[in-house]
PyMOL CGO cylinders between C-alpha atoms (Angstrom):
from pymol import cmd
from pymol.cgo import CYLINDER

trace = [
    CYLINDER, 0.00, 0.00, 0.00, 2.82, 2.78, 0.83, 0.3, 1, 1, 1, 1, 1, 1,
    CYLINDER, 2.82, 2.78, 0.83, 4.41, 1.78, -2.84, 0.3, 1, 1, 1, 1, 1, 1,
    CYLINDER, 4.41, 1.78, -2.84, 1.12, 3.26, -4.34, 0.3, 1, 1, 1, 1, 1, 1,
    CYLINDER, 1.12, 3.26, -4.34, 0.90, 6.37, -1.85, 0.3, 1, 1, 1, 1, 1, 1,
    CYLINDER, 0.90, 6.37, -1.85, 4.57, 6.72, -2.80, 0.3, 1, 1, 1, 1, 1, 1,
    CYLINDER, 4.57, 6.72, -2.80, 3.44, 6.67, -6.71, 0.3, 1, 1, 1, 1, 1, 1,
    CYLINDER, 3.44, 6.67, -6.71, 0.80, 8.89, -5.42, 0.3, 1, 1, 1, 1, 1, 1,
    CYLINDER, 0.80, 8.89, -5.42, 2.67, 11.24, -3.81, 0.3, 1, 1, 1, 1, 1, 1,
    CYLINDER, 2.67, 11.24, -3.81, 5.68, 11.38, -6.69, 0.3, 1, 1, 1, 1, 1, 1,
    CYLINDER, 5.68, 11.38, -6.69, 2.52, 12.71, -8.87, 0.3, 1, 1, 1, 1, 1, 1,
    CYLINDER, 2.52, 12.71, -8.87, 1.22, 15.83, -6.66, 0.3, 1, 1, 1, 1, 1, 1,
    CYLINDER, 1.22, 15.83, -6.66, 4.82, 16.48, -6.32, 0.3, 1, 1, 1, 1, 1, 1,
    CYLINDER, 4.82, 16.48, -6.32, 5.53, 15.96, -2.72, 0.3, 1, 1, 1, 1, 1, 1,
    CYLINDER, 5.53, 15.96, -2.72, 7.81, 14.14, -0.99, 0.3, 1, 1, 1, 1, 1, 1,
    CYLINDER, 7.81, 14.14, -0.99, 7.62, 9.95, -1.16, 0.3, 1, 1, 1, 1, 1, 1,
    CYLINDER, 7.62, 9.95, -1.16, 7.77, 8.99, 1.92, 0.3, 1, 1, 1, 1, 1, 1,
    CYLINDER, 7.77, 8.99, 1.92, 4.82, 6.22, 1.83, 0.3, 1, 1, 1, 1, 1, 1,
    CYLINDER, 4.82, 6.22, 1.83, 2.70, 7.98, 4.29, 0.3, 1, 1, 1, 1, 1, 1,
    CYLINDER, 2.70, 7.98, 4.29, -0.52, 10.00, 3.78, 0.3, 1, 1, 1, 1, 1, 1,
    CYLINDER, -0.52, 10.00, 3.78, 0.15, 12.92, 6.23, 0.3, 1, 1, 1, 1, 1, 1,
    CYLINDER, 0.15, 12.92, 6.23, -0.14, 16.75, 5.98, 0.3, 1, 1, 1, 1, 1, 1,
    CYLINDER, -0.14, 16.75, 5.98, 1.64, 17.56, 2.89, 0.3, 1, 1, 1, 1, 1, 1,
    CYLINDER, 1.64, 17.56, 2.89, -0.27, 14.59, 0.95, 0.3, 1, 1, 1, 1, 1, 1,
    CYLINDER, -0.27, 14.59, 0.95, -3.49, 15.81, 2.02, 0.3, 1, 1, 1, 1, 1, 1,
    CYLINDER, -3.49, 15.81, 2.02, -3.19, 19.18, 0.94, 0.3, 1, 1, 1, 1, 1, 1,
    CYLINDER, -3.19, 19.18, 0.94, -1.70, 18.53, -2.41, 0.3, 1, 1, 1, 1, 1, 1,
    CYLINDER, -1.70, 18.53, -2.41, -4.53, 16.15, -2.77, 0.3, 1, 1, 1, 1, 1, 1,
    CYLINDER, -4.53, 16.15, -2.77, -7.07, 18.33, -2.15, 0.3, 1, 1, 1, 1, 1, 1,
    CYLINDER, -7.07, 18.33, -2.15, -5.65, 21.07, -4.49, 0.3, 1, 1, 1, 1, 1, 1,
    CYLINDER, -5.65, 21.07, -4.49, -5.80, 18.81, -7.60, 0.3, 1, 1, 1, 1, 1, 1,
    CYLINDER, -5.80, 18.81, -7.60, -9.45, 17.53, -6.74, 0.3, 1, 1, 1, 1, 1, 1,
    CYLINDER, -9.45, 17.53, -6.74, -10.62, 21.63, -6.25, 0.3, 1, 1, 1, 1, 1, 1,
    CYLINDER, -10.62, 21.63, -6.25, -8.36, 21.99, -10.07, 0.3, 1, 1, 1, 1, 1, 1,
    CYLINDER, -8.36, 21.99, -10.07, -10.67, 18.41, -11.10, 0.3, 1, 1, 1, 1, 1, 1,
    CYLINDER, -10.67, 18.41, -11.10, -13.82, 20.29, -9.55, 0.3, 1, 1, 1, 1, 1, 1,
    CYLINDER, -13.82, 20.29, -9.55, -12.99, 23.56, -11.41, 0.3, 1, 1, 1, 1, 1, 1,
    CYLINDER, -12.99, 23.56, -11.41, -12.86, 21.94, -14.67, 0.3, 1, 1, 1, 1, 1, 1,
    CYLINDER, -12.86, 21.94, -14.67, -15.98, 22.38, -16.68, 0.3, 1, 1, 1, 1, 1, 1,
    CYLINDER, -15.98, 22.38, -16.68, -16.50, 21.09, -20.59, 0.3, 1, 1, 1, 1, 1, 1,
    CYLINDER, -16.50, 21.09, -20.59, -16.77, 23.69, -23.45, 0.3, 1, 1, 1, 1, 1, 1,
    CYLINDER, -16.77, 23.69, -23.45, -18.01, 21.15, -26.07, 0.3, 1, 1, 1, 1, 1, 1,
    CYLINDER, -18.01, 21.15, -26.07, -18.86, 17.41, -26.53, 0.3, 1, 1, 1, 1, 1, 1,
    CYLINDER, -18.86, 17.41, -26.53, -15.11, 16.61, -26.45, 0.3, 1, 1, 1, 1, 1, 1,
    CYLINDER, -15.11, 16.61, -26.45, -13.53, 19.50, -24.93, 0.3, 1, 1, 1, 1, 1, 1,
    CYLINDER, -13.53, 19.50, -24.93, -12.89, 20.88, -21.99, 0.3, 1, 1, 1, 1, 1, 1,
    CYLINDER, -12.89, 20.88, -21.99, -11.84, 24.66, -20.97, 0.3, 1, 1, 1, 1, 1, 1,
    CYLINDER, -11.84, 24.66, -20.97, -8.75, 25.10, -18.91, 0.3, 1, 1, 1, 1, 1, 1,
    CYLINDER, -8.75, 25.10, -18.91, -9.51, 26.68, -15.60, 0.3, 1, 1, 1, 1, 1, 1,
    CYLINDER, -9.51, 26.68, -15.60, -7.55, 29.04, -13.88, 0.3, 1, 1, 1, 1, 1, 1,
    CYLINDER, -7.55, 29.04, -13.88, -5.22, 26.67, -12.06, 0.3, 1, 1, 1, 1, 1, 1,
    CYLINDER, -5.22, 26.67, -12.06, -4.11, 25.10, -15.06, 0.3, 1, 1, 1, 1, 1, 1,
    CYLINDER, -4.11, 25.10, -15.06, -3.63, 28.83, -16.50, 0.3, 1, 1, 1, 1, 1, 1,
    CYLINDER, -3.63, 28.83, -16.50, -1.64, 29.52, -13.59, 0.3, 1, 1, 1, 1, 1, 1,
    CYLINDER, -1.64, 29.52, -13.59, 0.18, 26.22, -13.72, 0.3, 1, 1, 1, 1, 1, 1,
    CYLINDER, 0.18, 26.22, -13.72, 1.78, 27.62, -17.11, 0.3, 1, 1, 1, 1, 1, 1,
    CYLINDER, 1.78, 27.62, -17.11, 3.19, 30.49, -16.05, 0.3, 1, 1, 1, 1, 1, 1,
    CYLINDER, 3.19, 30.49, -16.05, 6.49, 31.00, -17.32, 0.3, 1, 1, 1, 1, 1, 1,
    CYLINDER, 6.49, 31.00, -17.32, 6.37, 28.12, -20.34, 0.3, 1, 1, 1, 1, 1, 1,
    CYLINDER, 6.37, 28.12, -20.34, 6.62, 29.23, -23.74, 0.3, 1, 1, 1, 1, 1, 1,
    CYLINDER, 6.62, 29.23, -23.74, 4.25, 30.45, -25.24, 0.3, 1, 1, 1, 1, 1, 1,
    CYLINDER, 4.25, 30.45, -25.24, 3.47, 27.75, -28.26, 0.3, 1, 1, 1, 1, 1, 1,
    CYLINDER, 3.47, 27.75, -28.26, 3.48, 25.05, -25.69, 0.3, 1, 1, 1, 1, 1, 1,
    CYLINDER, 3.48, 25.05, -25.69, 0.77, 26.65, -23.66, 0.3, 1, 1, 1, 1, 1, 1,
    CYLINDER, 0.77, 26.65, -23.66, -1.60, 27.43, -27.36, 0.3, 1, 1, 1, 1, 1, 1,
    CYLINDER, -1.60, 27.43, -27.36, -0.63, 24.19, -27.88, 0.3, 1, 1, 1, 1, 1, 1,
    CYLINDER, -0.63, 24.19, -27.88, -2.64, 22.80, -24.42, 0.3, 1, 1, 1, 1, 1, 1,
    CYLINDER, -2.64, 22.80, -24.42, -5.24, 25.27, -24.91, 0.3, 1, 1, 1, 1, 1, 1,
    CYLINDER, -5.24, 25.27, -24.91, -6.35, 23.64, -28.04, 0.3, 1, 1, 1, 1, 1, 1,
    CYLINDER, -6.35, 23.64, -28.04, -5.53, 20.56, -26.95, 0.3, 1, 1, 1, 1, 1, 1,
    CYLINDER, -5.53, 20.56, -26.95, -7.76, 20.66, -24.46, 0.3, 1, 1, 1, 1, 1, 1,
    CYLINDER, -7.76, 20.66, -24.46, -10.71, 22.15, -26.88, 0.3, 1, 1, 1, 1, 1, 1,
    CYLINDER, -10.71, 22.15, -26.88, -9.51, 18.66, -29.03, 0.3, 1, 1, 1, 1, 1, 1,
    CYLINDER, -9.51, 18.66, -29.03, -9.27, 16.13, -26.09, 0.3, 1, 1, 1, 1, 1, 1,
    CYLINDER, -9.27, 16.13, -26.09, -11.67, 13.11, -25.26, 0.3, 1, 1, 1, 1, 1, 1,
    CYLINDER, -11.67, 13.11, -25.26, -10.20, 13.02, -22.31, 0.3, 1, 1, 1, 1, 1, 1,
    CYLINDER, -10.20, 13.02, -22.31, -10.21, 15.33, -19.72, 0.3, 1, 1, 1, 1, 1, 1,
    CYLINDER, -10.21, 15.33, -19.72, -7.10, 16.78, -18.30, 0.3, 1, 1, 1, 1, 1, 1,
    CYLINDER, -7.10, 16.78, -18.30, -5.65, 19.49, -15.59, 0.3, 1, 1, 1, 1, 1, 1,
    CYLINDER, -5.65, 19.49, -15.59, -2.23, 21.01, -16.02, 0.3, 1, 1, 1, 1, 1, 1,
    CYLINDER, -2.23, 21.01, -16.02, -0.22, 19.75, -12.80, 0.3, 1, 1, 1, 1, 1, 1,
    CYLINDER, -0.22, 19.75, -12.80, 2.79, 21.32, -13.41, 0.3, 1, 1, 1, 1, 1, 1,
    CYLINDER, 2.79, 21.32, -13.41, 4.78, 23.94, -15.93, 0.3, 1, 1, 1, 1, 1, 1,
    CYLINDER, 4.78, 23.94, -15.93, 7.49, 25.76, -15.43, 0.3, 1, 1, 1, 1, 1, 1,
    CYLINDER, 7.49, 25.76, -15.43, 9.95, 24.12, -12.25, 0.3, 1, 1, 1, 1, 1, 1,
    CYLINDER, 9.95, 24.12, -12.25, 13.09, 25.26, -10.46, 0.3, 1, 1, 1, 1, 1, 1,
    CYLINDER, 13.09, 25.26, -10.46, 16.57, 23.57, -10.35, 0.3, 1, 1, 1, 1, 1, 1,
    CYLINDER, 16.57, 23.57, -10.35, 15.64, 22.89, -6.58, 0.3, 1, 1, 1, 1, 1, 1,
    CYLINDER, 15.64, 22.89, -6.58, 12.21, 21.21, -7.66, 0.3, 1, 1, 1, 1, 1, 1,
    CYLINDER, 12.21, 21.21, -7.66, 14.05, 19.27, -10.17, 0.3, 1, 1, 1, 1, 1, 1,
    CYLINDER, 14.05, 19.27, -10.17, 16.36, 17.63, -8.01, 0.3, 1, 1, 1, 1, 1, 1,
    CYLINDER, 16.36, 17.63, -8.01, 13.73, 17.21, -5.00, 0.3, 1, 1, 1, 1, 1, 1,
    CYLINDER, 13.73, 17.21, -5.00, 11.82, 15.00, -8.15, 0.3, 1, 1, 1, 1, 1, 1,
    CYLINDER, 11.82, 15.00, -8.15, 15.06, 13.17, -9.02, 0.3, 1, 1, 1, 1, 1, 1,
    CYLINDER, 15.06, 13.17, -9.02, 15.74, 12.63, -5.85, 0.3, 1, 1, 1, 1, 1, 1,
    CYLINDER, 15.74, 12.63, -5.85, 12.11, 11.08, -5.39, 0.3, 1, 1, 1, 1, 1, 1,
    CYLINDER, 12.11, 11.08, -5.39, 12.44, 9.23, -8.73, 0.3, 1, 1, 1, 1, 1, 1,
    CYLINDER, 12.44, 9.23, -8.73, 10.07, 10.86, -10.68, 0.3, 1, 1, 1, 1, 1, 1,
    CYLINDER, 10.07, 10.86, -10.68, 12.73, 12.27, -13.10, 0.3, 1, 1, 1, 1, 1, 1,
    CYLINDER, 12.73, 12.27, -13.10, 15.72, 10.91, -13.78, 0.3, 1, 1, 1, 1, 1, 1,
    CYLINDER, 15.72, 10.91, -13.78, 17.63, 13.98, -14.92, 0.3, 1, 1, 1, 1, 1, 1,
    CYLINDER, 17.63, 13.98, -14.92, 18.64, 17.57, -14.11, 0.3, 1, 1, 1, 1, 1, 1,
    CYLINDER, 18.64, 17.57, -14.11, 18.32, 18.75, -17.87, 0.3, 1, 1, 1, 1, 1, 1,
    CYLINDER, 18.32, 18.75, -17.87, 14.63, 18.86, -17.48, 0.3, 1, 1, 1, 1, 1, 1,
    CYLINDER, 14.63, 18.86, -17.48, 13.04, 21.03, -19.75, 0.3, 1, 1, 1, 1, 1, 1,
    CYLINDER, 13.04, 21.03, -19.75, 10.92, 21.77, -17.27, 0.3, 1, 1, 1, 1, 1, 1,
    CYLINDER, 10.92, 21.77, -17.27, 13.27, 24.21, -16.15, 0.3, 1, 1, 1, 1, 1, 1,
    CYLINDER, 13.27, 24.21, -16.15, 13.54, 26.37, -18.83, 0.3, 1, 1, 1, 1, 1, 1,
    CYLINDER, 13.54, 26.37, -18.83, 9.45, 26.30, -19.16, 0.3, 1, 1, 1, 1, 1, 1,
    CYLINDER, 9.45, 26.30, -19.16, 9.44, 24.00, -22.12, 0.3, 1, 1, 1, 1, 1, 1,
    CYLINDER, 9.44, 24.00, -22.12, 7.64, 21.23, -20.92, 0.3, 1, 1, 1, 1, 1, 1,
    CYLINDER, 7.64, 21.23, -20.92, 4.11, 20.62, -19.24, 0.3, 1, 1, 1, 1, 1, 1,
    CYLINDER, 4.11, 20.62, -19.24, 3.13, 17.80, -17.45, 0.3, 1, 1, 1, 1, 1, 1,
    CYLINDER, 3.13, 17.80, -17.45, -0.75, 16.82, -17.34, 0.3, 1, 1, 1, 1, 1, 1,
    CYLINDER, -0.75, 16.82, -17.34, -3.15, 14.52, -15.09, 0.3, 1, 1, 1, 1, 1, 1,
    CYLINDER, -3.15, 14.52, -15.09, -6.15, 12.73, -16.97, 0.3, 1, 1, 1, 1, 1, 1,
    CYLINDER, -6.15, 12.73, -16.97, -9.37, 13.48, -15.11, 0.3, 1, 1, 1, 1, 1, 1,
    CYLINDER, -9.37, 13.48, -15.11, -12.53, 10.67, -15.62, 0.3, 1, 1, 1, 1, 1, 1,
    CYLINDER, -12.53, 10.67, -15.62, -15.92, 11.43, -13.37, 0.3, 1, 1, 1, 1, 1, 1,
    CYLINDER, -15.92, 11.43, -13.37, -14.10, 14.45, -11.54, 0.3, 1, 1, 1, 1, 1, 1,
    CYLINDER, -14.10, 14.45, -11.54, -11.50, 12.04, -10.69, 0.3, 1, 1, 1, 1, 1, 1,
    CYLINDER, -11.50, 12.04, -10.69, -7.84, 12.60, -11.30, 0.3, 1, 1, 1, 1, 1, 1,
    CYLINDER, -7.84, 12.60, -11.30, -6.94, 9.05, -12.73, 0.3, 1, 1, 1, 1, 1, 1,
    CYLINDER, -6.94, 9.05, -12.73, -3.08, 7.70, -14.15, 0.3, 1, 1, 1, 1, 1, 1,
    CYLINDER, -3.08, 7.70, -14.15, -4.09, 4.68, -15.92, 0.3, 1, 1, 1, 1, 1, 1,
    CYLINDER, -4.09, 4.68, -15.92, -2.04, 4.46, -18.73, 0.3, 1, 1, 1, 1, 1, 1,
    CYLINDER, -2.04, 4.46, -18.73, -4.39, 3.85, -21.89, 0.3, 1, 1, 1, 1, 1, 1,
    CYLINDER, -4.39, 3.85, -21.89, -6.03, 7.48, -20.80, 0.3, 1, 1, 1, 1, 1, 1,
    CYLINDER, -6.03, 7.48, -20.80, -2.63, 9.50, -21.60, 0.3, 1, 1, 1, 1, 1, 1,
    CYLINDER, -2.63, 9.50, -21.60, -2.25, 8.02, -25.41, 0.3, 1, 1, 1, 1, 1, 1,
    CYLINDER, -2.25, 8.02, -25.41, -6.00, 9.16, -25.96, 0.3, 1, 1, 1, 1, 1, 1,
    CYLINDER, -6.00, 9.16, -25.96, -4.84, 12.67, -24.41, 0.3, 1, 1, 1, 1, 1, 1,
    CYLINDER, -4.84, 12.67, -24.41, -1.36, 12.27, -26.68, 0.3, 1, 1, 1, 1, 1, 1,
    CYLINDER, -1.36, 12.27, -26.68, -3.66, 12.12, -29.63, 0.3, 1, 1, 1, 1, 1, 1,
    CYLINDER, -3.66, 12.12, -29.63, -5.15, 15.79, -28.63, 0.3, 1, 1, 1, 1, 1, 1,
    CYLINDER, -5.15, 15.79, -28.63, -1.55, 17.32, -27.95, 0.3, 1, 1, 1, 1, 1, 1,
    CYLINDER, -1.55, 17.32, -27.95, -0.21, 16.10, -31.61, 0.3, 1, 1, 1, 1, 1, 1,
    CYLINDER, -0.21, 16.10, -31.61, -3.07, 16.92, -33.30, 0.3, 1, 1, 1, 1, 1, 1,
    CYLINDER, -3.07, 16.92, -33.30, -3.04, 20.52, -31.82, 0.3, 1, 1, 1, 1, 1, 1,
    CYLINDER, -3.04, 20.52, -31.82, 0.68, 21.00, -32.65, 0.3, 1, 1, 1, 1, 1, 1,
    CYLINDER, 0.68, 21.00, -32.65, 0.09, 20.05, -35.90, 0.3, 1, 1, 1, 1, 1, 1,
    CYLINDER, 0.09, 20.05, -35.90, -2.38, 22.71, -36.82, 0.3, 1, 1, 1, 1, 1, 1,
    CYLINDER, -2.38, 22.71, -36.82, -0.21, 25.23, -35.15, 0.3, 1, 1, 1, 1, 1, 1,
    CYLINDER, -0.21, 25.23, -35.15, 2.60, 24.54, -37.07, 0.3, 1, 1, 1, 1, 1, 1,
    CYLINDER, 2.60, 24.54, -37.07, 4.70, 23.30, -33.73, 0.3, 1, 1, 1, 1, 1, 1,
    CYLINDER, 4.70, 23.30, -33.73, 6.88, 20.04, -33.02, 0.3, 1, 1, 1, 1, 1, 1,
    CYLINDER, 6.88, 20.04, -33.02, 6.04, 18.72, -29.58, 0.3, 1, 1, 1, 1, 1, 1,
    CYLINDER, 6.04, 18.72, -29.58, 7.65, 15.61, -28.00, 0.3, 1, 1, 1, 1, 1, 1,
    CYLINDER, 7.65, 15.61, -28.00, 5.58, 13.20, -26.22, 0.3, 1, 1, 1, 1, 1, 1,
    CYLINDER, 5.58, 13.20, -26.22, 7.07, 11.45, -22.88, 0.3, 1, 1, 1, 1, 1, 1,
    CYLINDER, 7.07, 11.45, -22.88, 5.05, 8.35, -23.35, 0.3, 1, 1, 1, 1, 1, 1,
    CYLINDER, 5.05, 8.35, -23.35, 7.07, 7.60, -27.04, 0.3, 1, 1, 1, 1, 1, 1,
    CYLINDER, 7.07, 7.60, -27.04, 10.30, 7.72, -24.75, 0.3, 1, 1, 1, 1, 1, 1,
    CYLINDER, 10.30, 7.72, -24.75, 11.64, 3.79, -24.73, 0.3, 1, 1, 1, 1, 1, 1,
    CYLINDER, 11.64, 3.79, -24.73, 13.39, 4.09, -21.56, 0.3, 1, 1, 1, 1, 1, 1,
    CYLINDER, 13.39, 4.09, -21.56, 11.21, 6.31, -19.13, 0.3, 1, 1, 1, 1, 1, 1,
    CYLINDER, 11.21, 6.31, -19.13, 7.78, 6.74, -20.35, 0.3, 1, 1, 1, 1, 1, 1,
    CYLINDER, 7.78, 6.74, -20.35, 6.41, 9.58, -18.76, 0.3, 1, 1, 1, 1, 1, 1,
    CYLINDER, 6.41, 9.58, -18.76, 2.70, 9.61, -19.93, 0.3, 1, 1, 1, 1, 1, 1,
    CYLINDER, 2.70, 9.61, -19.93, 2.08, 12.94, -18.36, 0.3, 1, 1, 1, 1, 1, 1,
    CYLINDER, 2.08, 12.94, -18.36, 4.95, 14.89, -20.06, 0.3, 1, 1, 1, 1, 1, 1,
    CYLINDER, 4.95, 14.89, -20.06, 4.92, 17.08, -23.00, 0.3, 1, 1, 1, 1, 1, 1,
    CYLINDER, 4.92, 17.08, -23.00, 7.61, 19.44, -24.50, 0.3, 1, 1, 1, 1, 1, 1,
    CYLINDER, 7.61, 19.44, -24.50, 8.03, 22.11, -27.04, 0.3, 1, 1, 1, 1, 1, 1,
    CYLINDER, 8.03, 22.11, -27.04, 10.59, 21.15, -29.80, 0.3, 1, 1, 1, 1, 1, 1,
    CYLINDER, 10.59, 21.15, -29.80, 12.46, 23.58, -31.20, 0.3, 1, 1, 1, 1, 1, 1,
]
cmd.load_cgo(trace, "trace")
């Protein structure tokens, strides 16, 4: 059970210590009120709220167009969990294991990393991310943009990840 609150807790972005305390709780409760927030534009899309806007502070600026209309493209639902990081929240996430390297390009606000959301819920099961994949290279297509995709990476799949090219 503390391997999956570990898992849990690598994905809010605090510290993996297998126990549900404080810290956990909090985090938690910040995605669910960005879940809660989230309200669909269309049959298949879904408007960003102003978390997720928040959440991309700092990232360049044909990354976030790009999740804006991926999000309007989507048939699954997502929330923006993370843009924009420092050197010091890098290496707390290496550190953790979620990322295995300092040259993030987090850090210089290239990449974004998403959470699928299904019935309010914030859910990582894997077939969800290639749906939300199809959404994110689809809308850098029409824009013009190369995007990388963390889940095509062969030795660290990151489902959630997704980075300008330049």
């Amino acid at each position: 059970m503390s391997e999956h609150i570990k898992t849990f807790q690598k994905a809010l972005g605090v510290t993996a210590d297998g126990v549900f305390g404080p810290k956990t709780l909090e985090a938690a409760l910040e995605a669910i009120g960005r879940v809660e927030e989230a309200k669909p534009s269309n049959a298949t899309g879904f408007v960003l709220t102003e978390r997720d806007l928040k959440r991309m502070e700092g990232v360049d600026l044909r990354l976030v167009e790009i999740v804006k209309r991926a999000a309007q493209l989507t048939t699954v639902q997502f929330i923006v969990t993370e843009g924009l990081r420092t050197r010091e929240r890098q290496k707390q996430l290496v550190a953790a294991g979620a990322s295995r390297t300092m040259n993030s390009r987090h850090i210089i606000g290239q990449a974004v990393d998403v959470a699928a959301v299904v019935n309010g819920q914030v859910r990582w099961d894997w077939p969800l991310y290639p749906k939300i994949a199809d959404a994110f290279k689809k809308a850098a297509a029409e824009l013009g943009y190369r995007i990388t995709w963390g889940g095509d990476w062969k030795s660290f799949r990151d489902g959630p990840h997704f980075q300008i090219e330049p």
